[in-house]
GUPA-462491 format. One line per field, with one value per residue (C-alpha): x negated, y, z; residue number from 1. Coordinates in steps of 0.2 Angstrom, whole numbers, plus 5000, padded with zeros to 4 digits. Layout:
BEGIN
xx	[X_...]
yy	[Y_...]
zz	[Z_...]
resi	[NUM_...]
//
This chain:
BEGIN
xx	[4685_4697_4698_4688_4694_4697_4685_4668_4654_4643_4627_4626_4610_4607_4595_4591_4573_4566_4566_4585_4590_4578_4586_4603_4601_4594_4608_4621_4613_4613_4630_4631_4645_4633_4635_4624_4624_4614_4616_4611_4593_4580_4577_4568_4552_4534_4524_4520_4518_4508_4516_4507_4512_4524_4535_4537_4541_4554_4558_4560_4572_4584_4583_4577_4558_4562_4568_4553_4539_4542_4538_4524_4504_4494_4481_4470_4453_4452_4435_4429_4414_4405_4405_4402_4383_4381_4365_4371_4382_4390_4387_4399_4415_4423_4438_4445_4461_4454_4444_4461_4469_4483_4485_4483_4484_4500_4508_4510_4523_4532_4542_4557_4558_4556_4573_4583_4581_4586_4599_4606_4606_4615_4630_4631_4629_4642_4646_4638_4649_4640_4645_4638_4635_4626_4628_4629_4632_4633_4643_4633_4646_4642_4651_4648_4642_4652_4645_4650_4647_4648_4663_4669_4679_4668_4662_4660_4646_4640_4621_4615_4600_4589_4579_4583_4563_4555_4567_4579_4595_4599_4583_4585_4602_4599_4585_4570_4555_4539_4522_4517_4500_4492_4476_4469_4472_4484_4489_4487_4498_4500_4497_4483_4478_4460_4449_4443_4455_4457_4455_4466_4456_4460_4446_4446_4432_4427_4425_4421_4439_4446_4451_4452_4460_4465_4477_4481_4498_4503_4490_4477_4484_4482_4490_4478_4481_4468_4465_4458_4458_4474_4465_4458_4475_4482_4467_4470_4490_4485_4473_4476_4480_4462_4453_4460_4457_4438_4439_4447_4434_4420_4428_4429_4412_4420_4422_4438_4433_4441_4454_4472_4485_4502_4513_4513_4502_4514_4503_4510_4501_4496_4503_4507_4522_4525_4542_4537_4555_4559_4576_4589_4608_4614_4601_4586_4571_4561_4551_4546_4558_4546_4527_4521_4501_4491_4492_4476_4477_4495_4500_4514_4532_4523_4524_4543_4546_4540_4551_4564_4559_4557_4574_4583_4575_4579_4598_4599_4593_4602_4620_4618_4617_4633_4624_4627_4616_4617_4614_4598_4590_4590_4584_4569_4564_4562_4554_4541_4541_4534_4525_4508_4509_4511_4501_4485_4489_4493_4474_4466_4474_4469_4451_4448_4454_4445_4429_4429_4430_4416_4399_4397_4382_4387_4405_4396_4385_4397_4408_4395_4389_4406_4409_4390_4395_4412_4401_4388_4397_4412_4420_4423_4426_4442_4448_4449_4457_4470_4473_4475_4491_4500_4496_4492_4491_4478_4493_4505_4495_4499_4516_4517_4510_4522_4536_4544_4538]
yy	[4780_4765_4749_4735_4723_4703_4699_4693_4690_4677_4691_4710_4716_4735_4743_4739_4738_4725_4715_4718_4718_4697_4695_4697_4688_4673_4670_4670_4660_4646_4649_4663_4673_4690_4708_4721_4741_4754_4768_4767_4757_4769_4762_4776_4772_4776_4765_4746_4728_4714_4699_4685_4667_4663_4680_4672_4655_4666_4674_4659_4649_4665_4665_4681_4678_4676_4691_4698_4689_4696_4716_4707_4704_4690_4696_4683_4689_4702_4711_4723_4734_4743_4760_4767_4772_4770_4763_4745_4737_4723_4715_4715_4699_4693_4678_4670_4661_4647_4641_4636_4629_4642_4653_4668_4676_4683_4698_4717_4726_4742_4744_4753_4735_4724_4733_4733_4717_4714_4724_4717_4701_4706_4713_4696_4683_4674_4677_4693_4708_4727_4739_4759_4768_4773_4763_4777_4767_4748_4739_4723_4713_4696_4686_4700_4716_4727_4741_4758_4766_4785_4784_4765_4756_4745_4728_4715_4700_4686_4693_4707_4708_4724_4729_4751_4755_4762_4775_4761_4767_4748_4746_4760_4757_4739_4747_4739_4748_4752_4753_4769_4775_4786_4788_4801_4798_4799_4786_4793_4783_4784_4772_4776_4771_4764_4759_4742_4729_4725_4704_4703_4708_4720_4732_4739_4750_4753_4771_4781_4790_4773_4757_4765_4750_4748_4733_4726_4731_4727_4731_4742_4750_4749_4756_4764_4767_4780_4785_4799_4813_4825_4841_4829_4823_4841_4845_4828_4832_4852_4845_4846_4830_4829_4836_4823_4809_4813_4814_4798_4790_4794_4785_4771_4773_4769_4751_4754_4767_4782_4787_4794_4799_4787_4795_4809_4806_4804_4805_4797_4799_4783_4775_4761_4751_4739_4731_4725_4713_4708_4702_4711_4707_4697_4706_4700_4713_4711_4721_4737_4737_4728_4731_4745_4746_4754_4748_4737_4720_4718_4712_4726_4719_4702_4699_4708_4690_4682_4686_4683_4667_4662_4668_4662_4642_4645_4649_4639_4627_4630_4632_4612_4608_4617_4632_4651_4658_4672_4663_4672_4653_4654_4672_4668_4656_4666_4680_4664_4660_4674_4684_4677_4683_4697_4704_4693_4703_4720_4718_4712_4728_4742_4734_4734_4750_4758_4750_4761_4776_4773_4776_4767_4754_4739_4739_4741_4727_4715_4721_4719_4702_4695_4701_4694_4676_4678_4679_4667_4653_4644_4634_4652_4661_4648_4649_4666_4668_4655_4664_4680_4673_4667_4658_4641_4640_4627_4617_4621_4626_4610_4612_4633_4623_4613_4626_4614_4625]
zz	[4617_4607_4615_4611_4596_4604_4593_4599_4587_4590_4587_4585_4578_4578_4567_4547_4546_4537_4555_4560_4543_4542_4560_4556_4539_4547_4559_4550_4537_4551_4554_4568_4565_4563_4563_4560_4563_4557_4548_4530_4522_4519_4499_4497_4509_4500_4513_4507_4519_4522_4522_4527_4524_4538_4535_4519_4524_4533_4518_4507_4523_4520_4502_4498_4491_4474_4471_4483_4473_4457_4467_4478_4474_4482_4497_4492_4500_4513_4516_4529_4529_4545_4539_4555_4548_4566_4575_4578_4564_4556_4543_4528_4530_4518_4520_4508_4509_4497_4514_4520_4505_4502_4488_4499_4514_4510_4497_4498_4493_4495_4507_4497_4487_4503_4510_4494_4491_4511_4507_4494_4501_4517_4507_4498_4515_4520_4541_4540_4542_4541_4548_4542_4558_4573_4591_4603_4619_4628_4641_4647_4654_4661_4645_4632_4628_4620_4606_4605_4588_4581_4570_4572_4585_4597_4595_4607_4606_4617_4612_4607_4597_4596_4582_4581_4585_4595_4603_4606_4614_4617_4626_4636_4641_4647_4659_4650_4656_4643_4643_4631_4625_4610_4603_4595_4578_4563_4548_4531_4519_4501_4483_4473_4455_4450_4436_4441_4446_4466_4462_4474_4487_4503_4509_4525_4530_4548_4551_4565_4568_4563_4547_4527_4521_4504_4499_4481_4474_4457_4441_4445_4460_4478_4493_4506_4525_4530_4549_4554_4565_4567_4558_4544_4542_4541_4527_4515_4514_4509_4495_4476_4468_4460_4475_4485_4474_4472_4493_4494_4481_4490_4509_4496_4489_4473_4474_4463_4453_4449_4460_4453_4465_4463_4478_4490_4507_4523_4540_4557_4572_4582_4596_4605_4616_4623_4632_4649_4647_4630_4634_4646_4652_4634_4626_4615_4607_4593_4580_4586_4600_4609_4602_4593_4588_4576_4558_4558_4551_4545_4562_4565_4555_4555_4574_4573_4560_4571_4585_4573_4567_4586_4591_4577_4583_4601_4598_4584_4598_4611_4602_4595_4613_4618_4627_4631_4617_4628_4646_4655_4653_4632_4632_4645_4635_4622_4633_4636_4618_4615_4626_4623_4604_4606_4623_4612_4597_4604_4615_4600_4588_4604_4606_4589_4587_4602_4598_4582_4590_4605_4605_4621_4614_4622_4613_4596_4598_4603_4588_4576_4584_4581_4563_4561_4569_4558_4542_4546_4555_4545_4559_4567_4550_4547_4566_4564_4549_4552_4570_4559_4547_4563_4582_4578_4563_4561_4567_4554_4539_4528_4536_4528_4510_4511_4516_4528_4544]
resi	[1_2_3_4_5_6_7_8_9_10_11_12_13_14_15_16_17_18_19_20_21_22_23_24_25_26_27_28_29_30_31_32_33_34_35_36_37_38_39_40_41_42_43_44_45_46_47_48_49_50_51_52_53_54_55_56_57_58_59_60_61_62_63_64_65_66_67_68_69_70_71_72_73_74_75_76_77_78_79_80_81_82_83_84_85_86_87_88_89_90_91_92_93_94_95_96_97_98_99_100_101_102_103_104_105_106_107_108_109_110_111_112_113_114_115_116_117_118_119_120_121_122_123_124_125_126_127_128_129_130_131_132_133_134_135_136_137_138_139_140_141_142_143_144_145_146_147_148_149_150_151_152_153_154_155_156_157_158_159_160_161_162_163_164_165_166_167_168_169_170_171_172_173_174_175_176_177_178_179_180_181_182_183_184_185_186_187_188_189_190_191_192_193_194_195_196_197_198_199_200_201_202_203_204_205_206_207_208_209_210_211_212_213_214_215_216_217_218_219_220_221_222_223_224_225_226_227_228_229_230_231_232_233_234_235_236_237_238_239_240_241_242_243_244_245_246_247_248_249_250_251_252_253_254_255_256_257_258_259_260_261_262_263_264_265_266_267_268_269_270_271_272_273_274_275_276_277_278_279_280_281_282_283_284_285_286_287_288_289_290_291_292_293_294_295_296_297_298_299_300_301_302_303_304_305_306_307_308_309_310_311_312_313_314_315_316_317_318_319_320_321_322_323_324_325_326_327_328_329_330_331_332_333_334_335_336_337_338_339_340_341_342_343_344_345_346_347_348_349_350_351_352_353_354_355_356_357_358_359_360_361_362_363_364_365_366_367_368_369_370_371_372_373_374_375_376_377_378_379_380_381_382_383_384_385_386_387_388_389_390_391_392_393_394_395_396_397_398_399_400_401_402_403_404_405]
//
């Protein structure tokens, strides 16, 4: 194996998904001198995201949402509907985002735009060097860690941050132990086309074997995450085109009209993770290297932001005060920083989920009970909606108008 350069990078971020790829932006747009390795950006990636309004205030600090708005439509209602047809259930929600003075909730858009653009502006960044390839292996030493890749020599870094998924080699190789779990279920993804126009409204459906949820892209198209069971996954991705949009229709009782089909359906069965550290030895997780749930209520890449947008403050932080930005007091910070995000919203995301799937009465009550006090009393509508778009929010809504958050 070749020796190690002399050269140490202020931060090594491994993996390019959207989060490693914001990560590693954001750092050396604040002056970290930043490398980032991964093998190529999947441009080529059929599923869309939810951004809500603090990923794009993240988006806009690292000067990439212009080019993101033009590809990205305003959520500016989201509606769910108890279609259980179950003994107890909820009444129909509906929030707006106008209750809280913004614009919307936040913008979908596909994800094969979100990482070009990403893409794009990495090449072009200023302190940021990429590097094509794999990382195979680490040495944590105790004033760097050193990076081995497939095909290039090793790197050396006084932090190394973590964003390669959910199999992450870098997480296993610091020791960080996980909590795993599945559910008996499998996403459905594809775009559709539709007769009526979406008004910018998101619809998910509550249905026994789990959320149909339909989310405004541009024109008269959505893009629909559909959960179900593993054998009706197997039976949608063997239908004819027609066959399947008339199927789909009908989940949708046909609030969009006529369905055409816009891309081929992908499936991915459900799981969840969850980090038990979120920082090791010089070594910082975020995205789904840390927290993986079902893809109910755009939480999933929106929490990952998070972890960046936190990260990036503490060492920001900590590097103006002359610190270690990779000292085990910076990290634990950040461990405490954000710990509470995300074990709130990984609970919320599995109860919500779960609760679809039981018949146990009491559950279904106290589901529909809290839709029906969601619908019927404002205060608690607005709590929850801003607790939705990000953890104290009420805090810092004028602060996201504003775009000085």
């Amino acid at each position: 194996m070749p020796e190690t350069s002399d050269k140490i990078h202020d931060i090594v971020v491994v993996g390019a998904g959207p989060s490693g790829m914001t990560a590693a932006l954001l750092f050396a747009s604040v002056g970290f001198e930043t490398a980032l390795v991964a093998p190529a950006v999947n441009q080529e990636d059929g599923r869309t995201t939810a951004l809500l309004q603090d990923s794009v205030t993240l988006f806009e600090q690292i000067g990439v949402w212009d080019n993101l708005r033009s590809f990205a439509t305003p959520l500016s209602k989201m509606r769910m509907i108890d279609d259980t047809r179950r003994l107890v259930r909820a009444p129909e929600v509906t929030f707006d985002s106008a209750e809280l003075n913004l614009e919307a909730f936040g913008y979908n858009l596909r994800n094969k735009d979100l990482n070009r653009v990403l893409a794009e502006a990495a090449q072009e960044q200023a302190n940021l060097t990429l590097f094509e390839d794999l990382a195979v292996s680490y040495d944590f030493g105790e004033e760097s860690v050193s990076v081995f890749c497939q095909d290039g020599a090793p790197l050396k870094t006084r932090l190394l941050v973590a964003a390669d998924g959910r199999n992450s080699q870098a997480r296993e190789a610091a020791g960080i132990e996980l909590r795993r779990w599945s559910y008996p279920q499998v996403a459905v993804v594809l775009n559709l086309e539709h007769d009526r126009p979406h008004n910018e409204t998101s619809t998910e459906f509550h249905t026994p074997t789990g959320p149909f949820t339909l989310v405004p892209l541009p024109g008269r198209t959505s893009s629909l995450v559909c959960v179900v069971t593993s054998e009706q996954a197997e039976t949608i991705k063997t239908m004819s085109k027609d066959d399947l949009a008339l199927e789909l229709e009908h989940r949708a009782h046909s609030i969009l009209g006529k369905f055409g089909i816009a891309s081929s359906p992908q499936s991915f069965p459900l799981s969840g993770l969850s980090a038990k550290s979120l920082v090791g030895p010089r070594l910082a997780l975020i995205g789904e290297t840390a927290h993986v749930f079902p893809p109910i209520g755009a939480q999933g890449l929106n929490l990952g932001l998070r972890d960046v947008a936190s990260l990036g403050r503490l060492l920001t932080s900590a590097r103006d005060m002359g610190a270690d930005i990779g000292a085990t007091e910076v990290l634990s910070r950040y461990e405490s920083d954000r710990r509470s995000d995300i074990s709130t919203r990984t609970f919320a995301v599995d109860a919500l989920n779960r609760s679809l799937l039981t018949d146990f009465l009491p559950v279904q009550i106290a589901r529909s009970a809290g839709l029906y006090l969601a619908d019927k009393v404002p205060p608690l509508r607005r709590l929850l909606m801003r607790e939705g778009i990000a953890p104290g929010t009420k805090r810092k809504t004028q602060a996201v108008r504003d775009n000085v958050y």
